[in-house]
C-alpha positions as CSV (number, residue, x, y, z in Angstrom):
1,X,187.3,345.7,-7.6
2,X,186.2,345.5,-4.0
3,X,186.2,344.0,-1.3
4,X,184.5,340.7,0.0
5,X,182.7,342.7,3.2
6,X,183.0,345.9,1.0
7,X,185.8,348.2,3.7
8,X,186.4,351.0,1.7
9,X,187.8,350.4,-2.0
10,X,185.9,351.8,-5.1
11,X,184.8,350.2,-7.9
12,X,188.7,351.0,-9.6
13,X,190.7,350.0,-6.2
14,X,191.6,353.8,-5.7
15,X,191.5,356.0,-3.6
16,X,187.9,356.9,-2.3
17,X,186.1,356.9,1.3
18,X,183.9,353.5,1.0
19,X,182.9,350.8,-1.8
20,X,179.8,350.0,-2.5
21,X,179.5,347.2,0.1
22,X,181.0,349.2,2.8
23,X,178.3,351.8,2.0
24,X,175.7,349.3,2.3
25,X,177.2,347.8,5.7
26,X,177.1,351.2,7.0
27,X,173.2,351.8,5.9
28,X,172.8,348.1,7.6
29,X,174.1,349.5,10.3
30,X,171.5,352.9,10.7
31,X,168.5,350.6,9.9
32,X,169.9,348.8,13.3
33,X,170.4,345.2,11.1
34,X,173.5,342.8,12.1
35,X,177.0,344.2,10.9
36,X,178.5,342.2,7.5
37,X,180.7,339.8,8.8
38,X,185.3,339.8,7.7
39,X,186.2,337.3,4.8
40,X,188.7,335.4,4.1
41,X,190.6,338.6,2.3
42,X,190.0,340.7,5.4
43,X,192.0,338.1,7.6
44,X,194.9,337.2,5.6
45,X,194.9,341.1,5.2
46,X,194.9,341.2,9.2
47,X,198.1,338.8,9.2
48,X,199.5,341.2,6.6
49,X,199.3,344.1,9.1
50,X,200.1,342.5,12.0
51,X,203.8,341.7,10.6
52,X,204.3,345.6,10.9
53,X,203.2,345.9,13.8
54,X,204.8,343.4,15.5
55,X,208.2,345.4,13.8
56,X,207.4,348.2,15.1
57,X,207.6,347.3,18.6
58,X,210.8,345.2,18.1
59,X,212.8,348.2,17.1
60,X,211.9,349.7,20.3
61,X,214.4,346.6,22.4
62,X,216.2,345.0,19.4
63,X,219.1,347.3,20.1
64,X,219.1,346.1,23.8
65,X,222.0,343.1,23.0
66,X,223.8,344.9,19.9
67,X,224.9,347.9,22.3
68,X,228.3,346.4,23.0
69,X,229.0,345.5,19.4
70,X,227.9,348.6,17.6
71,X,229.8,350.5,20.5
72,X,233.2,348.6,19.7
73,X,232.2,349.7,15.8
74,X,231.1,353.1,15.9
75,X,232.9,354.3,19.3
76,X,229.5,357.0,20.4
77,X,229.9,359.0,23.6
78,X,227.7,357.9,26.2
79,X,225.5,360.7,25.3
80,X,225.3,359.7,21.7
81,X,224.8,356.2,22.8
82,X,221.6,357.5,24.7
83,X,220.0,359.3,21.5
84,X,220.7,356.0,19.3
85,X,218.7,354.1,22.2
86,X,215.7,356.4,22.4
87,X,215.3,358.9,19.5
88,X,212.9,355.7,17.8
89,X,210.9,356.1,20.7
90,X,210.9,360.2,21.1
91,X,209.9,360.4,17.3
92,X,207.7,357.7,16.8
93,X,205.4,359.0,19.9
94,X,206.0,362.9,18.9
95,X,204.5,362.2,15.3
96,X,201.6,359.9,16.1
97,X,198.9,362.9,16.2
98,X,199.9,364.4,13.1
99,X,200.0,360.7,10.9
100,X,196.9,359.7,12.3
101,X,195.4,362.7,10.9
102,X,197.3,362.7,8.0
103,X,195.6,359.4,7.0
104,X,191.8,360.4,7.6
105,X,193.3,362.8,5.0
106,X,194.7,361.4,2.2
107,X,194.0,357.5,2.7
108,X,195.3,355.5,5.3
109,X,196.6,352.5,3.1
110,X,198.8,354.8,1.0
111,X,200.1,356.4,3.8
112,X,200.7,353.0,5.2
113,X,202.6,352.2,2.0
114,X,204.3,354.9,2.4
115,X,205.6,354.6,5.8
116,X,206.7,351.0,4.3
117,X,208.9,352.2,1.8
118,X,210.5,355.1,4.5
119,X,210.6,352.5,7.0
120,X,212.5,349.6,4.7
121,X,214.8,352.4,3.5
122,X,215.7,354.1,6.9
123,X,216.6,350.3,7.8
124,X,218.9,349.9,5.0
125,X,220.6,353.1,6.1
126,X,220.8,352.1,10.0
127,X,222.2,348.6,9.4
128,X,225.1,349.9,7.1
129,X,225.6,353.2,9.5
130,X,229.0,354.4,9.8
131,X,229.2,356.8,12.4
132,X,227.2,357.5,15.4
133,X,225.7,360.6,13.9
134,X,224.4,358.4,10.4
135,X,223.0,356.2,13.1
136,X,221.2,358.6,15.2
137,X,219.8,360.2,12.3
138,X,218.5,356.9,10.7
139,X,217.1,356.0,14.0
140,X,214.9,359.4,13.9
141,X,213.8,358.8,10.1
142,X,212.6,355.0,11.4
143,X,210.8,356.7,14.1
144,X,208.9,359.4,11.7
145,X,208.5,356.3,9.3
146,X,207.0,354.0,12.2
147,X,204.7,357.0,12.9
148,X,202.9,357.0,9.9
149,X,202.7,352.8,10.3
150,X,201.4,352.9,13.9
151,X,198.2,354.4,13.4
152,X,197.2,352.7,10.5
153,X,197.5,349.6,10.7
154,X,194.9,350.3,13.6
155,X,192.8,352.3,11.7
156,X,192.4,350.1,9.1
157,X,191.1,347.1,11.4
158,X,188.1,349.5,12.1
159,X,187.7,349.6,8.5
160,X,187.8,346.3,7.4
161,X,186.1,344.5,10.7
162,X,182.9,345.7,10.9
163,X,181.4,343.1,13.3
164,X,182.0,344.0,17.1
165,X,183.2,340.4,17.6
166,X,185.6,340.0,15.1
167,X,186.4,343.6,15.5
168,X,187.8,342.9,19.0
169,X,189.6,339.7,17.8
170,X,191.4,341.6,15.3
171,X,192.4,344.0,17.9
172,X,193.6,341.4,19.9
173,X,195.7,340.2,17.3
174,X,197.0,343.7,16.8
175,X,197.9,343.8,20.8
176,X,199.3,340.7,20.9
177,X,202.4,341.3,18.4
178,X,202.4,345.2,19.8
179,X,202.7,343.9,23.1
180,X,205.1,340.8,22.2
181,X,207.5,342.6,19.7
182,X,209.2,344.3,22.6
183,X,210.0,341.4,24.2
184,X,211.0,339.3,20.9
185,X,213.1,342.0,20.0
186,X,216.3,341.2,22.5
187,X,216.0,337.4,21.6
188,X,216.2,338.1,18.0
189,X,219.0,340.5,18.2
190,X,220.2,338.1,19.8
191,X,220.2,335.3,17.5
192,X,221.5,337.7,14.6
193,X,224.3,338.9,16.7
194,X,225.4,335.0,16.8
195,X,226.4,335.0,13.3
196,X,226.1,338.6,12.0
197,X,227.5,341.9,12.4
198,X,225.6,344.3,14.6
199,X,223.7,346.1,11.3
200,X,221.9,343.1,11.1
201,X,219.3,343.4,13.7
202,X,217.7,346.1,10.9
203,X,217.7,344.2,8.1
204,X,214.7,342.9,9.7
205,X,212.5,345.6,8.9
206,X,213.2,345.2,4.9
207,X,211.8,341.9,3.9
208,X,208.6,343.1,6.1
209,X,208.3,346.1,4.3
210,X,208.5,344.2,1.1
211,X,205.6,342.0,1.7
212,X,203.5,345.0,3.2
213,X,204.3,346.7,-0.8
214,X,203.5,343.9,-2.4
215,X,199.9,342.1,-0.6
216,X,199.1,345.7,0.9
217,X,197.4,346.9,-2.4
218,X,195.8,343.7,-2.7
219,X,194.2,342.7,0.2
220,X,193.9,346.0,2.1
221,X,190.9,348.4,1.8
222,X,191.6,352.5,1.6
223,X,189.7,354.7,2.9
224,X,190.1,358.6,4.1
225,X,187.6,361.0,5.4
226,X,185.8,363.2,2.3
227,X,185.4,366.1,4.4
228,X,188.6,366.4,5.9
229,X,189.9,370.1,5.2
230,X,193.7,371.5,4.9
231,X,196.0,370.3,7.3
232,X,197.5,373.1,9.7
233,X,201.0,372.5,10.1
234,X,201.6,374.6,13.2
235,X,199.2,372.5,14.8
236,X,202.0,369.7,13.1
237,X,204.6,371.4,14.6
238,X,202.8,372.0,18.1
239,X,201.7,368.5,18.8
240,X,205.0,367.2,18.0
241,X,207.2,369.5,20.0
242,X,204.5,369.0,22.8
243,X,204.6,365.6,22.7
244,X,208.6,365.3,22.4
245,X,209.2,367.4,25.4
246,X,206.9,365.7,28.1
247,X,208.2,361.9,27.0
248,X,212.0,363.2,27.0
249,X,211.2,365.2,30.5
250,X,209.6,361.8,32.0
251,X,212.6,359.5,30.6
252,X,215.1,362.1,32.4
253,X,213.3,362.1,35.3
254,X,213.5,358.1,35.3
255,X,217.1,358.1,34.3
256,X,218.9,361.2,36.3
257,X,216.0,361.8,39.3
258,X,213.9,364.6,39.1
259,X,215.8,367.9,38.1
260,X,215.2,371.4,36.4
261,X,215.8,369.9,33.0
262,X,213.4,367.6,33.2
263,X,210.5,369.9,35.1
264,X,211.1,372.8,32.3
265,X,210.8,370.0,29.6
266,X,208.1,368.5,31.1
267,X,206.2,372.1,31.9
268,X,207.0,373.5,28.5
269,X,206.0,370.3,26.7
270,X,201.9,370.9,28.7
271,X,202.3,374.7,28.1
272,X,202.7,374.0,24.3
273,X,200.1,371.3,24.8
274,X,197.5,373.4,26.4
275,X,198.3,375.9,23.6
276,X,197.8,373.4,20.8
277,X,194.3,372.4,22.7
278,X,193.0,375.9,22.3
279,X,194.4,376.0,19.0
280,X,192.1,373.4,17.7
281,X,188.4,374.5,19.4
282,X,189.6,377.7,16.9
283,X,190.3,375.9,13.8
284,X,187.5,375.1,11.1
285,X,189.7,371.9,10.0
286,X,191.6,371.0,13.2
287,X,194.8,368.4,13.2
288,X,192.9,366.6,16.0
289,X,189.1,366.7,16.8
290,X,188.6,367.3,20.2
291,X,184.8,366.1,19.5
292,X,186.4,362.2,19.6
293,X,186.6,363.0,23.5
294,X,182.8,363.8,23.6
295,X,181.8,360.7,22.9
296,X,181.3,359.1,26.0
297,X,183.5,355.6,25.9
298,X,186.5,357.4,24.2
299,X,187.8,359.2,26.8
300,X,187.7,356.6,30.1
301,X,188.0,353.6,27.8
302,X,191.8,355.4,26.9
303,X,192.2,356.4,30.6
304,X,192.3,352.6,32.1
305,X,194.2,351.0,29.5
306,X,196.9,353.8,30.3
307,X,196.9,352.6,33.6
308,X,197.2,349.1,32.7
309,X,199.8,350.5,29.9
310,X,201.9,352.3,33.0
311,X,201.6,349.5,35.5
312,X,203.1,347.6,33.2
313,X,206.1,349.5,32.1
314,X,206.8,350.5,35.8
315,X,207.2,347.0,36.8
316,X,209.3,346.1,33.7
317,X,211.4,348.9,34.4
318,X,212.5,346.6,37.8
319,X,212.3,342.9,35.8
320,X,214.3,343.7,33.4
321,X,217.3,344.9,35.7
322,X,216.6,342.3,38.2
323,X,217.2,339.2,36.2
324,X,220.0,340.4,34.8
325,X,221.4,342.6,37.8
326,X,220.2,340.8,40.7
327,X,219.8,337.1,39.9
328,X,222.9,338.0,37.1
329,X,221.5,336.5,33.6
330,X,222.9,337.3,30.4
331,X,220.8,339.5,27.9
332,X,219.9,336.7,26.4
333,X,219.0,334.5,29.3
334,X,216.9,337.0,31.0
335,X,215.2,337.8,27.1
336,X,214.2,333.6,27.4
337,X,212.5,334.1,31.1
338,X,210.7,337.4,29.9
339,X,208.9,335.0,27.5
340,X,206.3,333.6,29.4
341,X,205.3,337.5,29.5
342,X,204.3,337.3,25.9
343,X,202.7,333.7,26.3
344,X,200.7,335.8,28.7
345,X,199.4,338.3,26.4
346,X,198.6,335.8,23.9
347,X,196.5,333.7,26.6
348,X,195.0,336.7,27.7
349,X,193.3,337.3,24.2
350,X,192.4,334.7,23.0
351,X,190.5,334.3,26.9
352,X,189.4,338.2,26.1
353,X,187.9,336.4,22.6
354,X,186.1,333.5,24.0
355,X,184.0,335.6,27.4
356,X,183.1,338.1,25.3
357,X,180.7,336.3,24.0
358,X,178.9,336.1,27.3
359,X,180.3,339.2,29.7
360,X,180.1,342.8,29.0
361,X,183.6,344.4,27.9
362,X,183.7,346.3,31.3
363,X,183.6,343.4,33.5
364,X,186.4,341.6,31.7
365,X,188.2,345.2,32.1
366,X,187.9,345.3,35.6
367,X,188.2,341.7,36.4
368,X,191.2,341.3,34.5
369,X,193.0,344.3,36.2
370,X,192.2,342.6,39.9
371,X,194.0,339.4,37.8
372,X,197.0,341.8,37.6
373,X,196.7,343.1,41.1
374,X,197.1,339.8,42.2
375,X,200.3,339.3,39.8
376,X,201.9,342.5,41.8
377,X,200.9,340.9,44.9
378,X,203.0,338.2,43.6
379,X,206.0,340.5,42.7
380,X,205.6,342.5,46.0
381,X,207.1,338.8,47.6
382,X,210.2,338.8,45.2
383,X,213.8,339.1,47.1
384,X,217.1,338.1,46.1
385,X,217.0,334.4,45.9
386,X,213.6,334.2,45.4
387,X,212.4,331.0,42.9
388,X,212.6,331.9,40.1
389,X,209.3,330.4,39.9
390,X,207.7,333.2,42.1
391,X,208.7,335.6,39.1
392,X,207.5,333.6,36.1
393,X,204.3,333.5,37.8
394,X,204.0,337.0,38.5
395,X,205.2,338.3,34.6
396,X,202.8,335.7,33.4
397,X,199.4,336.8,35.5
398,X,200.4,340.7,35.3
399,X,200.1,340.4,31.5
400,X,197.3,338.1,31.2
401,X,195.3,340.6,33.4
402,X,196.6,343.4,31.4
403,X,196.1,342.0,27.9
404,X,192.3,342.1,28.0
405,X,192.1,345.9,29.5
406,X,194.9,346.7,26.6
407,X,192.3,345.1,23.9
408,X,188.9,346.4,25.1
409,X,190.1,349.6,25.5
410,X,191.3,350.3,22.2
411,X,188.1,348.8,20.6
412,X,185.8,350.2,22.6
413,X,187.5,353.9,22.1
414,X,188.5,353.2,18.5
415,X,185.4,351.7,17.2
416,X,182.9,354.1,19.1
417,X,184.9,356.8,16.2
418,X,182.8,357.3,13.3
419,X,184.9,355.6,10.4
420,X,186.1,359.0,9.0
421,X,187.7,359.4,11.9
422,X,189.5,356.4,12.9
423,X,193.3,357.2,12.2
424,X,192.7,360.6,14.5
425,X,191.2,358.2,17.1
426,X,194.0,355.6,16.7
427,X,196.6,358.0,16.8
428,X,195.8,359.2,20.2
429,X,195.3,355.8,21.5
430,X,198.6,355.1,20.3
431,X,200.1,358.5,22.0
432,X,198.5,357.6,25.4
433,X,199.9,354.2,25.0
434,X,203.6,356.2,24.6
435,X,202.9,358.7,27.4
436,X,201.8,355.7,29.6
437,X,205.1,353.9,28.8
438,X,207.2,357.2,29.9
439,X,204.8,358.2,32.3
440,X,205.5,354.6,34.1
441,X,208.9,354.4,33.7
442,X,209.6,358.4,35.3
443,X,206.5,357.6,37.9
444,X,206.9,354.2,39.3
445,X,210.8,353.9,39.0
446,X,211.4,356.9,40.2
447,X,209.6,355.9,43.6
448,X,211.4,352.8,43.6
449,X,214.8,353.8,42.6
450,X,213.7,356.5,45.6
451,X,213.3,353.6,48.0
452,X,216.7,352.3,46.3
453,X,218.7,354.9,47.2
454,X,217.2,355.6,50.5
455,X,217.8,351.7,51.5
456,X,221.7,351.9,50.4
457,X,222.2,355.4,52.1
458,X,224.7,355.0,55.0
459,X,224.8,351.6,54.4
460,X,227.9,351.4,52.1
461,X,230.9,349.2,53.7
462,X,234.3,351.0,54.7
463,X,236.9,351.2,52.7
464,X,234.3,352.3,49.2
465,X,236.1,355.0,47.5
466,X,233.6,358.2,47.3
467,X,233.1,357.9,43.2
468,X,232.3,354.5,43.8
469,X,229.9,355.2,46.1
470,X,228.1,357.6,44.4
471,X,227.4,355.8,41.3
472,X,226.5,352.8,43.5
473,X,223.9,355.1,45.3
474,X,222.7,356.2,41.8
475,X,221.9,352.8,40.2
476,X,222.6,349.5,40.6
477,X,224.0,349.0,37.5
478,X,226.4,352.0,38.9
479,X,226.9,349.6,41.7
480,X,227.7,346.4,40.0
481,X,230.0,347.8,38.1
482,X,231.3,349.6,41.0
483,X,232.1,346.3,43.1
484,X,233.6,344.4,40.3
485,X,236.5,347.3,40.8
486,X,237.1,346.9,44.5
487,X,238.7,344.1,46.6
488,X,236.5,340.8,46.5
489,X,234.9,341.3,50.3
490,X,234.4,344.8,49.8
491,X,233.0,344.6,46.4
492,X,230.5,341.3,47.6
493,X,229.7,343.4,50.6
494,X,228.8,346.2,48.3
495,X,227.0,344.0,45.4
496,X,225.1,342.7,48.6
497,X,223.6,345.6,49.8
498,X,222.6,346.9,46.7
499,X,220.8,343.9,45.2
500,X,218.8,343.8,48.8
501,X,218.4,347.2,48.2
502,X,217.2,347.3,44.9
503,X,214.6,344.3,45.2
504,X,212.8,346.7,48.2
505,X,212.2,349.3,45.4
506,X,210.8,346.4,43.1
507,X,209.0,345.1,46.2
508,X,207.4,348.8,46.5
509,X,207.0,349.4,43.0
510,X,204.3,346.4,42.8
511,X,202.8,347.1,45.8
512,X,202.2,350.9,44.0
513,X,200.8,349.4,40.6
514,X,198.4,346.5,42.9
515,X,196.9,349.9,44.2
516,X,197.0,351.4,41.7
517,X,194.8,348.3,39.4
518,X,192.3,348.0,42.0
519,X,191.4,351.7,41.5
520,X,190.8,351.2,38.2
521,X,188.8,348.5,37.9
522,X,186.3,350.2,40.7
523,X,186.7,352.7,37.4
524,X,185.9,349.8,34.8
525,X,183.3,348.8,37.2
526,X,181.4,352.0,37.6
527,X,182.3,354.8,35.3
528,X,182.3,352.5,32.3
529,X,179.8,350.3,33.6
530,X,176.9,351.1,30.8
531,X,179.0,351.1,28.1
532,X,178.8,348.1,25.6
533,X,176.6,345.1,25.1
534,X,177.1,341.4,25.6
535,X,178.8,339.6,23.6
536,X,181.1,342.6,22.5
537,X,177.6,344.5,20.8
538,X,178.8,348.0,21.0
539,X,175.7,349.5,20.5
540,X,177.3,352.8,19.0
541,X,174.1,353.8,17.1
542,X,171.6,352.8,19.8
543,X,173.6,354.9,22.3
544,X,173.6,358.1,20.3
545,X,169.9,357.6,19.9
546,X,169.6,357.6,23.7
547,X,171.3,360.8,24.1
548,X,169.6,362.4,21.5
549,X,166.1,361.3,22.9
550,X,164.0,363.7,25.3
């Protein structure tokens, strides 16, 4: 059987590198003729992959509102509490590299399955944990699990869409539940936790899974790389342990201030990096060929959508706290006005879809990020009582700019990957999407919890017991729930001073990521200015032949 555009099953439906339609799309494609366009089987297959992926991103913040219930349950230390939080996160991003590999290897759709059937199990196990320590350790096997989905469900888009056009439309898709997941995660904890016990909020993941078994065989092509040798596992082990160490070095840093914990983390985590680097220019069958970074969109395509990737987070590391902290929302409430965040995404793809058609990828890049830098020019204005308008506006624009950088950078550095190579290429897209997130987080609030501290320093009223005012000085969650144990004009005083304080390190914080935008959309402007046709036309082919010529 295979498919309608031919992406990569053989005549039996098993496990091979192309069909005979995909071969024949690729031949197209050397004799320079027009691409084979999706069919219907390749989109309800994209609406199969994109219930994954928008899962994936939800377990990252669907713990956000079920923190005080599975607290009163399970009774973890605050450390404990801290591992159940992040370990998704830590393992997820640590095992992206390997995966992505793994599927060039041995077929991404079966390691997709795979990941399905670890993934709806690990959820099983998380919702009906009993202690802290059954939780933390189902949290790390969803993270391994979601490591194996991640890549490929990417990878497989550059199988199955082999039309620039509909290639980025696909991607936009994929973006758009990536990017809205984390912020649909909170509200549907939410509305679980209304009539269900805290377990609930993973039984999400199963019925997902069970649909992804069932139509995944179906409707989704497989395809691996022929030539792809033995994997090396201590190039596993490296890239994981390298990877681990830098994002749990940059979340310290953004949680506890910079401190030797966090530099050795951070320091040992590049030193095993560099060492894995070397590793692989050695290695007949690397884990990860360096030669994707030769080609000459990969590498500065990834680079800006970072940025746009750590803006991002930076500012969201302030939003979050300042709806619920400064103007005092519930959870919930401030879960509702994070919305029109998503709505932003979604606009700012199907926009991406629609100018594409007429304006190179690298203008919408760049124009899009001077969108942003005008939605952190917004945020830069925000105070205490400021409308609540003001921030709508702001969330709204930042990702709407953001959303089109997110999508063109992915396709223009996974689809400039020769197919064999896609899951490699989608892995470490995925990783410098993770090491953006931390990198934001430790970089930007760090700066403005900085400013933070260094607004409320001397400022504290009398009469603040010195405990008090230390964890006050620290965070202004420390602070809030420092005031609510003093005398009423004491404790307003201090909640005061702290909210005023805290909305200066927001204000700085977005005047750092505007900067920071406009610099890299002189980037998208220049650097990537030659790269990619109207219309979306990637001329992959055409560009090789250029370099190649005399």
């Amino acid at each position: 059987m295979t498919t309608e555009s031919g992406t990569g099953e053989d005549a039996n439906g098993a496990l091979g590198t192309t069909g005979p339609e995909a071969v024949t799309a690729q031949a197209a494609t050397a004799e320079g003729a027009a691409p084979p366009k999706a069919g219907r089987r390749e989109w309800i297959g994209l609406a199969v992959l994109a219930l994954p992926t928008l899962l994936l991103s939800m377990d990252l913040s669907v713990l956000y509102l079920a923190v005080p219930h599975l607290s009163a349950d399970l009774a973890p230390s605050g450390a404990q509490l801290l591992w159940i939080m992040d370990i998704y996160g830590f393992l997820m991003a640590g095992f992206l590299v390997m995966m992505g590999t793994l599927g060039d290897r041995i077929g991404r759709r079966r390691l997709l399955l795979a990941g399905a059937c670890a993934f709806g199990a690990a959820s099983a196990l998380a919702a009906f944990s009993t202690s802290p320590e059954m939780l933390i350790v189902t949290r790390a096997l969803l993270g391994i699990a979601g490591a194996t989905l991640a890549p490929s469900t990417l990878a497989l888009l550059r199988t199955m869409f082999h039309d620039p056009k509909q290639r980025t439309a696909a991607i936009g898709v994929w973006t758009v539940c990536f990017s809205a997941g984390s912020v649909l995660g909170p509200l549907a904890g939410g509305a679980l936790l209304a009539h269900f016990w805290w377990g609930s909020v993973f039984l999400l993941g199963i019925p997902v899974m069970l649909l992804l078994l069932v139509a995944g065989p179906m409707l989704l092509p497989e395809h691996r790389n022929p030539g792809a040798g033995r994997i090396d596992f201590v190039s596993a082990v490296m890239s994981v342990v390298a990877v681990l160490a830098v994002i749990y070095g940059m979340k310290d840093i953004a949680t506890h201030g910079l401190g030797a914990a966090s530099s050795l983390s951070i320091v040992g985590g590049l030193a095993v990096g560099a060492a894995f680097v070397v590793r692989q220019r050695r290695l007949d069958d690397p884990l990860l060929d360096l030669g994707l970074f030769s080609t000459p969109r990969f590498g500065p395509a990834l680079g800006i959508m970072g940025l746009a990737v750590l803006v991002m987070s930076g500012t969201l590391f302030f939003v979050a706290q300042y709806l619920q902290l400064v103007r005092g929302l519930s959870p919930l409430e401030a879960g509702l006005w994070m919305v029109p965040m998503a709505l932003g995404v979604v606009a700012g793809a199907i926009t991406t879809g629609n100018v594409i058609k007429k304006v190179r990828p690298p203008v919408i890049m760049g124009s899009g990020l001077l969108v942003s830098c005008g939605a952190f020019a917004l945020l830069s204005q925000m105070s205490v009582d400021s409308p609540i308008a003001l921030f709508v506006g702001g969330v709204f624009c930042m990702s709407f700019g953001v959303s089109p950088v997110m999508i063109l950078g992915l396709e223009l550095a996974v689809g400039s990957a020769p197919p064999e190579r896609a899951g490699a290429a989608s892995s470490v897209a995925e990783t410098i999407q993770e090491f953006a997130l931390g990198l934001g987080v430790a970089v930007i609030g760090s700066i403005g919890t900085a400013v933070y501290r260094s607004e409320l320093k001397g400022e504290l009223p009398a009469g603040v017991p010195a405990d008090a005012a230390r964890a006050a000085e620290d965070t202004l969650g420390g602070a809030v729930h420092s005031a609510a144990d003093l005398a009423d004009g004491t404790g307003d005083t201090l909640l005061s001073l702290a909210r005023s304080a805290f909305t200066e390190g927001l204000q700085t914080a977005a005047t750092l990521c505007a900067v920071l935008v406009v610099l890299g959309s002189l980037v998208a402007f220049t650097v990537l200015r030659g790269m990619g046709g109207p219309g979306g036309h990637h001329d992959q082919d055409g560009a090789e032949k250029a370099e190649a010529a005399p």
